[in-house]
Each structure stands twice: as structure tokens, then as C-alpha cells.
C-alpha positions in Angstrom: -54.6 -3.5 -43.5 -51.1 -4.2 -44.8 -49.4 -7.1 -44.4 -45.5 -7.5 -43.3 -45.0 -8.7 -46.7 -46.4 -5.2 -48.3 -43.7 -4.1 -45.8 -40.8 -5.8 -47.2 -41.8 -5.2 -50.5 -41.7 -1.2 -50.0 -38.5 -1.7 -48.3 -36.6 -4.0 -51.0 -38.0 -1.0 -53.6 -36.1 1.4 -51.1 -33.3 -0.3 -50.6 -33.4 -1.0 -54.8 -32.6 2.7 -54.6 -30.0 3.3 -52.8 -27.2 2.5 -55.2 -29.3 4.2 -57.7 -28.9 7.3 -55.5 -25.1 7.5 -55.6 -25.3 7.2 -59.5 -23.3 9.7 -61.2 -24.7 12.6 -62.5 -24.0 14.8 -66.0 -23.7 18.7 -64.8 -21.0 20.7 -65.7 -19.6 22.6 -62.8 -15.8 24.0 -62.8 -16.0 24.8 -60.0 -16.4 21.8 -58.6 -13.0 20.8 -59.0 -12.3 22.4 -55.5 -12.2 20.9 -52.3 -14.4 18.1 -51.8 -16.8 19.4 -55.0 -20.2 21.8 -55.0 -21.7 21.3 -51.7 -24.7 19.3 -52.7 -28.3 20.1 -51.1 -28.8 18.0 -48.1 -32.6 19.4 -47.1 -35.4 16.6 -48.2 -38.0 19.1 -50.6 -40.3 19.8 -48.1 -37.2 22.0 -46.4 -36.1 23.2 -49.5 -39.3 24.3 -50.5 -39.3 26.5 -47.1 -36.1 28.2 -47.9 -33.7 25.5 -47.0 -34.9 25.8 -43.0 -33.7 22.8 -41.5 -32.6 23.7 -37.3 -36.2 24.8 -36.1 -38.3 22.2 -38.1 -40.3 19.4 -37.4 -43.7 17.8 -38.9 -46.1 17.9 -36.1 -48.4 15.6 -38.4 -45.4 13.1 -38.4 -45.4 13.5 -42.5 -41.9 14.1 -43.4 -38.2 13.2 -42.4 -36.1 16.6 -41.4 -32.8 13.8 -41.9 -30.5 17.3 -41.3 -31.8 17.4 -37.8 -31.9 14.4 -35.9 -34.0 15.6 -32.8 -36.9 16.1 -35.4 -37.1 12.1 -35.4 -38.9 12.5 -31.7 -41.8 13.7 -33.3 -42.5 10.7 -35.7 -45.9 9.6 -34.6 -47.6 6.1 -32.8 -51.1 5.5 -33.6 -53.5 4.8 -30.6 -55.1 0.8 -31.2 -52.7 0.9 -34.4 -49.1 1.1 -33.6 -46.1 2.4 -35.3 -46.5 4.3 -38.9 -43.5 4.2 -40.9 -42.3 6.6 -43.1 -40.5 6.3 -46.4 -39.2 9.8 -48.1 -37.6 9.6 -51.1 -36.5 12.9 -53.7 -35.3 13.4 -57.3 -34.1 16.7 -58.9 -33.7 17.9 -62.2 -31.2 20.4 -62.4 -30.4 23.1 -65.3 -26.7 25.2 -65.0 -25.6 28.0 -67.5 -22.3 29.0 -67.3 -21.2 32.4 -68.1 -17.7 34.0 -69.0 -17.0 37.4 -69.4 -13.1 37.0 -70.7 -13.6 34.9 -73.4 -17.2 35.8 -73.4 -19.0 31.8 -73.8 -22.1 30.5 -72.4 -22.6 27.2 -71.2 -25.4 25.2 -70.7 -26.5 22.0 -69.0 -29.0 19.6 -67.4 -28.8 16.3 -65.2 -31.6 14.4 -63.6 -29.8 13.5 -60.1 -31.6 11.0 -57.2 -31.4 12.9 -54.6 -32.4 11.0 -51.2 -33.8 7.7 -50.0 -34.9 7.5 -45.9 -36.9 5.7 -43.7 -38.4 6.8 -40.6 -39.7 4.8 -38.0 -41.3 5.4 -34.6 -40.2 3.5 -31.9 -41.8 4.3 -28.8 -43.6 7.8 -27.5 -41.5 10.5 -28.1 -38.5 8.5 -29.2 -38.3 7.7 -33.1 -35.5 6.3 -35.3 -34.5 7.4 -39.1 -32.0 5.7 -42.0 -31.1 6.2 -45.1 -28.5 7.3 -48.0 -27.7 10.9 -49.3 -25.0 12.7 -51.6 -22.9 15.6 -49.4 -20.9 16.8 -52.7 -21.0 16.4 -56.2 -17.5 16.8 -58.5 -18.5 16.8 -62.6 -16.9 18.7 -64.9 -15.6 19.0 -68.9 -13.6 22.2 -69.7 -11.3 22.7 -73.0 -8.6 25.1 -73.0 -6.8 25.8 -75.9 -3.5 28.5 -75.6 0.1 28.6 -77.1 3.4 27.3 -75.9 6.3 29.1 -76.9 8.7 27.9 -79.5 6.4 24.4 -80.2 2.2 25.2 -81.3 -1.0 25.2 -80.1 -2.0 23.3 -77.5 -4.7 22.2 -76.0 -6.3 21.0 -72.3 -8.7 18.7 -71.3 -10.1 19.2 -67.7 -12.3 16.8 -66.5 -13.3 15.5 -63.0 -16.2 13.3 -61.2 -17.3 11.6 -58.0 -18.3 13.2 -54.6 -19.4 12.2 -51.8 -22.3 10.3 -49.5 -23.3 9.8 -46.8 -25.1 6.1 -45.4 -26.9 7.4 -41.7 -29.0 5.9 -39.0 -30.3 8.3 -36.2 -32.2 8.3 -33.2 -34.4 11.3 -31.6 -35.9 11.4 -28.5 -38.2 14.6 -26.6 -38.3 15.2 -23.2 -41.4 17.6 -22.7 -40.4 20.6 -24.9 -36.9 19.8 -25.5 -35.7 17.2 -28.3 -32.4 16.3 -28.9 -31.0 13.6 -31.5 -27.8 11.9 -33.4 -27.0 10.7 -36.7 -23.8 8.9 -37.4 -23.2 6.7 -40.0 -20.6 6.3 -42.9 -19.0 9.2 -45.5 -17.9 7.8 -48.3 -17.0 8.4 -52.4 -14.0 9.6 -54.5 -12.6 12.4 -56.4 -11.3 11.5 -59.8 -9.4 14.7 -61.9 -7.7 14.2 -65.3 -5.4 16.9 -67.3 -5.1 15.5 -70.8 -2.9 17.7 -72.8 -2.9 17.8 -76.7 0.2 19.4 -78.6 -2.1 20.7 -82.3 1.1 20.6 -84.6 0.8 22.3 -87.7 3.9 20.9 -89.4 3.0 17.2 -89.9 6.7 16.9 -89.8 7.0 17.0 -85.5 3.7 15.0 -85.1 5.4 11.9 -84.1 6.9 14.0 -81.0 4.4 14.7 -79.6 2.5 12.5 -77.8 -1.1 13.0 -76.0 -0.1 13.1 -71.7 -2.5 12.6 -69.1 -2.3 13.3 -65.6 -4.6 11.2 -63.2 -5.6 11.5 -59.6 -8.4 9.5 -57.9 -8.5 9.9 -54.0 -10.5 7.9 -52.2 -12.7 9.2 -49.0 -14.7 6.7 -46.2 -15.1 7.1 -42.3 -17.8 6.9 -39.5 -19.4 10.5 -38.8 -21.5 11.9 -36.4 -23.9 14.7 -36.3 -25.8 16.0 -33.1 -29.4 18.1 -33.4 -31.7 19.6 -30.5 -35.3 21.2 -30.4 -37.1 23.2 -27.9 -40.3 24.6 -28.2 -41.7 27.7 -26.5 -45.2 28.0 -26.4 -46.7 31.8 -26.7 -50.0 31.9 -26.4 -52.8 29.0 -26.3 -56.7 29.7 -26.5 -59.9 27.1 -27.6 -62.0 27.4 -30.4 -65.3 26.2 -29.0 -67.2 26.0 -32.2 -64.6 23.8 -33.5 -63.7 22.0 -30.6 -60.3 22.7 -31.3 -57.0 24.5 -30.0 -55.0 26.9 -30.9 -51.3 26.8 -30.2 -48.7 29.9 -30.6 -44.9 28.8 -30.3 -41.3 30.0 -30.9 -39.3 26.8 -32.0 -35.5 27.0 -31.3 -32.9 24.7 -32.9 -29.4 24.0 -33.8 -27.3 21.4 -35.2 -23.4 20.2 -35.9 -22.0 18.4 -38.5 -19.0 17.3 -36.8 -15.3 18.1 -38.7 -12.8 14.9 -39.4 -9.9 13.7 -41.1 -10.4 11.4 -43.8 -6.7 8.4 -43.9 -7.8 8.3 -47.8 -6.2 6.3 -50.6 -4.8 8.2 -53.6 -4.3 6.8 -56.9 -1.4 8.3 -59.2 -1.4 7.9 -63.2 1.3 9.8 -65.5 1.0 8.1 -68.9 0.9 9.1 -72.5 -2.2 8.0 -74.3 -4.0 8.0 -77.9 -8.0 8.4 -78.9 -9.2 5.0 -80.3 -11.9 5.6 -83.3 -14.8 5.5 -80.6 -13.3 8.7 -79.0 -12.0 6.4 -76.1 -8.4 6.6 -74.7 -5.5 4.0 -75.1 -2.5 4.4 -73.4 0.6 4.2 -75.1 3.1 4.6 -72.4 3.2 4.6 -68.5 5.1 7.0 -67.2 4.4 7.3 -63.7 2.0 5.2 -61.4 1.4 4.8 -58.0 -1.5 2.7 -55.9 -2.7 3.3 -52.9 -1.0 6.3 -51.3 -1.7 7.3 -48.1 -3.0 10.9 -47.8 -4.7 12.5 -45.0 -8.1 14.8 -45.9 -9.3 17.2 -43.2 -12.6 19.0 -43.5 -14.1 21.6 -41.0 -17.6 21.2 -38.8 -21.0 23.0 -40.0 -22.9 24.7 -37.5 -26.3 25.8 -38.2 -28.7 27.6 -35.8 -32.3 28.5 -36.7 -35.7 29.8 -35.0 -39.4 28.9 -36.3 -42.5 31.0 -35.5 -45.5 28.8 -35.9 -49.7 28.6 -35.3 -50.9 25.1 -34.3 -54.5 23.7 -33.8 -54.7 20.7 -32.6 -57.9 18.3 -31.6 -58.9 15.1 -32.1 -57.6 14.3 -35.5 -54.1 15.6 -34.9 -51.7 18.2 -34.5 -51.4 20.6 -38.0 -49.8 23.9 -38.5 -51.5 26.6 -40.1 -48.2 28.7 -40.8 -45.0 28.9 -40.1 -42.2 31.7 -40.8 -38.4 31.4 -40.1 -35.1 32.2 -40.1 -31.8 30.4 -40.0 -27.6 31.0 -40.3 -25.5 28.2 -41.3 -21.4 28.4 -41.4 -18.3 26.5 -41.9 -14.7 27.0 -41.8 -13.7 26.1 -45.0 -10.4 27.8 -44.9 -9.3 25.0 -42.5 -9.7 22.4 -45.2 -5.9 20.2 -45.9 -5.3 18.2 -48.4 -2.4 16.0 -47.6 -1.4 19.3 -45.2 -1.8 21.7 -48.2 -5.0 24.5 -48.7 -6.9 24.9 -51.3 -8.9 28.0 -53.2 -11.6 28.1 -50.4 -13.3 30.5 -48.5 -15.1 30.1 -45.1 -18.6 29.5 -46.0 -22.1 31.2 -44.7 -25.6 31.5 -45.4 -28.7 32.7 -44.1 -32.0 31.1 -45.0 -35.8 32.6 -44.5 -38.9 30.6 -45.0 -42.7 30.7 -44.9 -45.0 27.7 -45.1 -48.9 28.0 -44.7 -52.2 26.1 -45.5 -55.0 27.6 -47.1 -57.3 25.5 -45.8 -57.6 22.6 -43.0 -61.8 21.6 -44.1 -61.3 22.7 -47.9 -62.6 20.0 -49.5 -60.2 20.8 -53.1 -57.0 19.5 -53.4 -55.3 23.1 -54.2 -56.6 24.1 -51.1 -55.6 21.3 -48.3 -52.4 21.2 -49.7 -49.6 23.3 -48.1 -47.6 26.6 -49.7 -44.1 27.3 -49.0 -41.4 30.3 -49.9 -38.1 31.4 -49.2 -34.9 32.8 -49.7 -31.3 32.4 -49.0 -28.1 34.8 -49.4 -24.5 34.3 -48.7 -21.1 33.2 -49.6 -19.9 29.6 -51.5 -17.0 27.9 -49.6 -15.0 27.8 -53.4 -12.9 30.2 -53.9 -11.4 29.8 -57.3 -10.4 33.4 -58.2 -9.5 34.6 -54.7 -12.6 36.5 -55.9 -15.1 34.9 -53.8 -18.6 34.2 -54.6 -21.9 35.1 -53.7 -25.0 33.0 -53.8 -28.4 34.2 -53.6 -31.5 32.1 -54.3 -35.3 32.2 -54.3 -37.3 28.5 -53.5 -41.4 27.9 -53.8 -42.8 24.4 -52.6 -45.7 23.0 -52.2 -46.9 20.0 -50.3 -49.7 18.0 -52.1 -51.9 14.9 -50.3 -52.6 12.4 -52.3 -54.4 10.6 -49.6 -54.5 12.1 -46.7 -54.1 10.7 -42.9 -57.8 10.4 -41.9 -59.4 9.5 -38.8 -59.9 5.8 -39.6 -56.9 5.0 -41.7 -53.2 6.6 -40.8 -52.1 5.9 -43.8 -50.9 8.9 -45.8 -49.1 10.1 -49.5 -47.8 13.3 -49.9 -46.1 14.4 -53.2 -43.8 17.4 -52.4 -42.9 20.1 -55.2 -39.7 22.6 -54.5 -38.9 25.2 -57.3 -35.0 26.9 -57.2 -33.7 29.5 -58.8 -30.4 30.7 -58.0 -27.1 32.0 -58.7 -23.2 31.5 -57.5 -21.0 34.5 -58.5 -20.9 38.6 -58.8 -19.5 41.2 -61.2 -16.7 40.6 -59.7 -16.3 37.1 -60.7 -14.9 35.8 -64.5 -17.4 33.3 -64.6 -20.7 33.4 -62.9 -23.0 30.3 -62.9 -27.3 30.4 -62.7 -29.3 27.5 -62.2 -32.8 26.1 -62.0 -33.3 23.2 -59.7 -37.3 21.4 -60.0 -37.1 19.2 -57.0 -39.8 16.5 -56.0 -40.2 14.2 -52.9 -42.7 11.7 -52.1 -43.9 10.7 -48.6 -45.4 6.9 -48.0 -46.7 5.4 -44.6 -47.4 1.9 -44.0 -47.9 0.4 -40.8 -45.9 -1.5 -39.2 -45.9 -4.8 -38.2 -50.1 -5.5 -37.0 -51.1 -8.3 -36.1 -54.3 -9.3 -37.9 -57.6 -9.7 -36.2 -60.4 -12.0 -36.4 -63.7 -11.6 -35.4 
């Protein structure tokens, strides 16, 4: 049995990555140069491998952290004679874009390996269980050239180029009353959005070089404040009948669920930089000239509340080892007023945002005695409309997500100890025919689900 020293070692390793987390990543986006940056994923891999469902679901086995719906921590299980088992979910994603442009016709291609999650879940007491941990809410990287003409002087050419985003630092709590769950997560936003414009006068007559200077225009805004999202749960059950050969139960239910991701104004900190500047040998910049510069300006940053409501329709059996679900199939609709975004009391290109999400999970087997077949299968599917805006155009975003849940070592009658490895397969697209530039990508996620247990005393004979 595990010591509390085990424990603390698991949880330094966790808390080792949660400045690796926030690290920055190397996709090429444009359009994540409005707003607050691409909306990044905030489902751990078992939800995105079920279509991105998030309201409805919960782990009857205890097995994963639903962090987008706090009333989900309720189910986070005590074992009889044992205690508490703590959960530790952590994902990575590798993620492939291709840009492409009709007018200029270019392709662009690119691939980042992003951490995506680190959480911790913890069951407090029957029915009432607690969850923490660190995730990215938006993601600003981007490199773009443009090179056009200026009347009366030569070419010239623009550097566009951005990073940062935004994360958020949570703690939660979920507690059940009979069929109805309801939960919290608050916690701290925080991150930056950093966007140059280098300009670059190409002079053919060597004569005017020394006129023209390299200019760069900077802008770093800084975002942090508290934040605070609510979940709830309720489950319906349908239909119930025993399996006497089995000694076992089966369960019918309709899960109902919704959440909000409250709005707020960010008092942020912007940094202003005009200067003119030269490339050192390395390809680095050296300014030559400050021409403008301002620390520390006050600005106010207001983004909108998310609202997402979802149903799940599930088959349980349940006996003496446990709770499990056979299958699952769902359906959810997320939105946000994006249009109500204000930067400093000024709009951006955005759009009010939407999407609908469908998912299926299912086990093949609950006695197969193959890995392939104890594992668990998941599909979905989501449609709808990106919050960016950039050519008053909008955009359109469909995807198509497989999963699959693998254990390692499965939860057992006389050890709860458990490791699931979690596989989530994306492909997707932002953009239409009616849009300039459209943008596909493939996004290979994978989680990994630990227990311990925590804090047992030892026992002697």
C-alpha cells in the first residue's frame, strides 16, 4: 500500500508541471490575433474523445476529472475499509494546422506539441468531492509576411507576429444530493497578449537606404482576475431490472446538465513600444531609436459568459464491484456573446459564438479478458460557428473526434488502484467558401488517469 511519501512524490511531479503547462506553444494561427486568441480546448481527452460532451458527464467509476463541470466532482469515489482515492489527470496534444489562401493562393503548414492540462481530484466525503489544477483558455501565436507597395517610395514589407493567451489556475468543489449535483470552480485567469507590426521599407536605389529605418509597433496587455464558474447534474432514471445470472443491475437514465462560465472585466496593464529597430547578424532585433513608450496603462478588458447545456442517455450495471456504463449517447449546445467583447470600450472582428456537440461512448466488453476489448470506444461530432470574425465573413467549424479509453491496470476488487491511458483523435476545420483563408487541422490528444490512496494508515498484524 502507498505511503504519504509516494503521495507527495506524485504531487511534486504534478505540481513540476504546471508551469510546463503554460509554456508557449509554436502554431501558426492568424487568426488568433483577435480578441483574446483561438479559444483553446478546455474538455480533458476523455470528453473530447466523446465529441467535446462536457454538461451531462460524469465517471460513474470515479476514473476521470470532467474539470468543465464542477458538479461532476460529487461523483469522485470513497473506498469502503480504504478511504479516499485520489485522482491525478493530466493531457498533452500534438497539433498539425494547414493554412489555405485562395487570393494569393499559399498553403501553410504547421505543428506544435502543447501540454494541455494538469488536475487533481480528490474525494472528500460521500457524495461531496474536491478538484484543482491549471489549464490554457486561449492560445495567441502567429508569424505572417506581407509584402505590397507604397506610393511614391518602394516595396515594403510587414511582419505580423503575436503570442501569449490565457489560463486559468482553479479549485472546485461538487457535492450530490440524491439525483441532483451541483458544483463551483473559481480560481485565477491570467496571461498576456503580445502583437508586433515590424515594417521594412525594400529600397531599390541604395541611394535612400539610410532613410529608411526598420519601425516596430509593440503592444503587450496584460490579463489576471478571480473567476467563477457554476455546474449542476441531475439524473433521471428510466428503467431498472436485475440480471439474476449475473447478480447484477441494470440501470436506464437520462442525465441532464448545464454550466456557466461567468463574463468579467479584466483592469489589465498595457505596455506601449514605438521604436525603430535593426536585425543583428543572429536575426535578432536592436533598437536604434525610441520613439514612443509607455508602461503600465490602464485599460479595461470585458469578455462575455458561456453557457452550455447538454443531455446524456446512458445504460448502467452496477453490483458489487462498481458502478460501469455500457454506453452512453449525447447531445449538447454551447454559446457566447462574443459580440459584447470591449477592449478598452472598443469591438473587435467577432461574432457571437455557438456550437453543438454529439457523442457516443461504449464498452465492448465488461468480463473480456483482452485489453482491446475492456477498454472503452468513443465518437462524435461537433458543428457551428468560431467567435473570430476577421473578414466580416464568419466562419464555420465542423469537426469529427474518436477516443478511446485504455486500462492499464484496472480498479479490481482488492486493489482501487487504477491507470487509464486516454486516446482522442480530431479532425477539423475553421472556415467556408466564403472565407479568403480557411484553416484544417489534426489534433492527436492523450491523457493519463492515476489513483493513489490517500493518506492510510498502515496496519500491523
Amino acid at each position: 500500500m502507498p505511503l504519504v511519501s509516494t503521495i507527495t512524490v506524485r504531487l511534486t511531479f504534478i505540481i513540476s508541471l504546471l508551469g510546463f503547462v503554460s509554456a508557449s506553444a509554436q502554431e501558426n494561427s492568424p487568426y488568433s490575433r483577435y480578441g483574446i486568441g483561438d479559444l483553446y480546448p478546455t474538455q480533458n481527452v476523455v470528453n473530447k474523445g466523446f465529441g467535446g460532451l462536457t454538461a451531462a458527464y460524469t465517471d460513474p467509476t470515479g476514473q476521470s476529472i470532467n474539470f468543465s463541470n464542477p458538479a461532476s466532482y460529487a461523483d469522485f469515489q470513497r473506498i469502503k475499509n480504504v478511504g479516499g482515492v485520489v485522482l491525478y489527470d493530466l493531457g498533452i496534444n500534438i497539433d498539425s494546422r494547414s493554412l489555405r489562401s485562395k487570393l494569393p493562393v499559399r498553403k501553410y503548414s504547421s505543428a506544435a506539441f502543447i501540454p494541455s492540462y494538469v488536475s487533481l481530484g480528490v474525494p472528500i466525503s460521500k457524495g461531496l468531492g474536491g478538484a484543482l489544477g491549471i489549464r490554457p483558455f486561449s492560445r495567441i501565436n502567429y508569424s505572417i509576411i506581407q509584402s505590397t507597395r507604397i506610393s511614391a517610395i518602394d516595396s515594403a514589407q510587414y511582419l505580423y507576429e503575436g503570442e501569449g493567451g490565457l489560463n486559468q489556475a482553479f479549485i472546485g468543489l461538487g457535492k450530490r444530493w440524491g439525483n441532483l449535483s451541483l458544483g463551483f470552480n473559481t480560481g485565477y485567469m491570467f496571461g498576456k497578449k503580445k502583437t508586433n507590426t515590424r515594417l521594412n521599407i525594400v529600397n531599390t536605389d541604395t541611394a535612400y537606404d539610410p532613410y529608411y529605418l526598420k519601425s516596430n509597433t509593440e503592444t503587450t496587455t496584460y490579463f489576471g482576475k478571480p473567476f467563477l464558474s457554476l455546474g449542476g447534474l441531475y439524473d433521471i432514471k428510466l428503467k431498472s431490472k436485475p440480471i439474476q445470472k449475473d447478480k447484477l443491475q441494470e440501470h436506464y437514465w437520462v442525465r441532464l446538465g448545464a454550466t456557466v462560465l461567468f463574463g468579467q472585466t479584466f483592469n489589465s496593464s498595457q505596455d506601449l513600444l514605438r521604436e525603430t529597430f535593426e536585425y543583428d547578424a543572429n536575426g535578432g532585433s536592436v533598437s536604434v531609436d525610441s520613439v514612443y513608450k509607455t508602461t503600465g496603462t490602464a485599460v479595461k478588458i470585458k469578455i462575455p459568459s458561456t453557457y452550455t447545456i447538454g443531455a446524456v442517455f446512458h445504460k448502467t450495471l452496477s453490483g458489487n464491484n462498481g458502478t460501469f456504463d455500457v454506453w452512453s449517447i449525447g447531445a449538447e449546445y454551447e454559446m457566447s456573446k462574443w459580440t459584447q467583447y470591449r477592449y478598452d470600450g472598443a469591438a473587435d472582428k467577432l461574432n457571437d459564438y455557438w456550437q453543438v456537440r454529439v457523442g457516443t461512448q461504449f464498452k465492448p466488453s465488461l468480463t473480456s479478458s483482452t485489453l482491446f476489448g475492456r477498454s472503452t470506444m468513443r465518437l462524435g461530432v461537433n458543428y457551428g460557428k468560431d467567435y473570430i470574425n476577421a473578414d466580416n465573413n464568419g466562419l464555420k467549424t465542423f469537426s469529427g473526434t474518436v477516443g478511446m479509453g485504455i486500462p492499464i491496470k484496472p480498479r479490481t476488487s482488492y486493489n482501487s488502484q487504477f491507470t487509464n491511458i486516454n486516446f482522442a483523435l480530431e479532425f477539423g476545420k475553421r472556415g467556408s467558401n466564403v472565407n479568403n483563408v480557411t484553416e484544417s487541422y489534426f489534433r492527436l490528444s492523450v491523457g493519463f488517469s492515476l489513483s493513489d490512496i490517500w493518506f492510510v494508515k498502515r496496519k500491523y498484524d
